[in-house]
C-alpha positions in Angstrom: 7.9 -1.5 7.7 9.3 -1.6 11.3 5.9 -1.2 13.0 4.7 -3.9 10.6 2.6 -1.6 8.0 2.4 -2.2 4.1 3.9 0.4 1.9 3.1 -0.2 -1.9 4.9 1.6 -4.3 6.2 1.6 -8.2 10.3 1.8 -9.6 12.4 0.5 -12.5 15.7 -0.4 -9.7 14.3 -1.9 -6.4 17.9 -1.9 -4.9 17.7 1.5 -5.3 14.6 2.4 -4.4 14.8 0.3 -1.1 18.1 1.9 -0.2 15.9 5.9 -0.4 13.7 4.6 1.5 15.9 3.3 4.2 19.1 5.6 3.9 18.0 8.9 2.3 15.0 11.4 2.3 14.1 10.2 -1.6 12.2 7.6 -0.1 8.8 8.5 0.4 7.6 10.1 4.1 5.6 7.2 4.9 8.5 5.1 5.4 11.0 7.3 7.2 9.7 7.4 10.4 9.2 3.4 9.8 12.5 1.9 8.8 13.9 -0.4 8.2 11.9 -1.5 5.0 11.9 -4.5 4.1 11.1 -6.2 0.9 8.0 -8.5 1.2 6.2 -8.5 -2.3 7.4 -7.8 -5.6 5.4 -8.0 -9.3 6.7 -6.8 -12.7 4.6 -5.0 -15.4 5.1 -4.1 -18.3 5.3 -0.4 -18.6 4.4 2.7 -15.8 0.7 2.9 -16.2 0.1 -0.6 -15.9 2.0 -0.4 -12.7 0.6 2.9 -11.6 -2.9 0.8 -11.8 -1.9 -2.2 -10.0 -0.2 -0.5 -7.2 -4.0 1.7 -6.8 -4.9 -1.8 -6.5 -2.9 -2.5 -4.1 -3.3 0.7 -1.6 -7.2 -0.5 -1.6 -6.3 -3.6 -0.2 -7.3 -4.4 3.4 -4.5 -5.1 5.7 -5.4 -8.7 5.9 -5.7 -8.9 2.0 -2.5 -7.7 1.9 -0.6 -10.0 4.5 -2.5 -12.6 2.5 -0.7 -11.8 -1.0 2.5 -11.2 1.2 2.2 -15.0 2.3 1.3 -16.7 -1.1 4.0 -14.6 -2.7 6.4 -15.9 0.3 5.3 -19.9 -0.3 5.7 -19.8 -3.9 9.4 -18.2 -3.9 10.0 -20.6 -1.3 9.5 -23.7 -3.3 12.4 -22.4 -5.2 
């Protein structure tokens, strides 16, 4: 987010779910008074309630954890 937080959160269309949270009040109030959003981390799973799980995973993450996931996600897709 703009003032650098971590938001974790589950969809089925990220387009769409990272225009609500930038453009319309269907994103969730955590990141409206923080935009823009910006995509730094994405995973797939393979239906809801393993997603639900991981992203509880994920919101129990230090900060630093966090950035540290951010960064190896970023050097992997950057080898590509």
């Amino acid at each position: 987010c703009k003032d650098n937080s971590l938001y974790a959160g589950i969809t089925t269309d990220i387009d769409r779910r990272l225009h609500q949270h930038n453009h319309t009040k269907l994103g969730a109030k955590y990141t409206r008074a923080k935009r823009p959003v910006t995509l730094a981390f994405i995973e797939t799973a393979p239906d809801k309630s393993t997603a639900s799980k991981r992203e509880y995973q994920l919101k129990k993450l230090t900060k630093s954890q966090k950035e540290q996931l951010v960064d190896e996600y970023t050097q992997t897709i950057s080898r590509y």
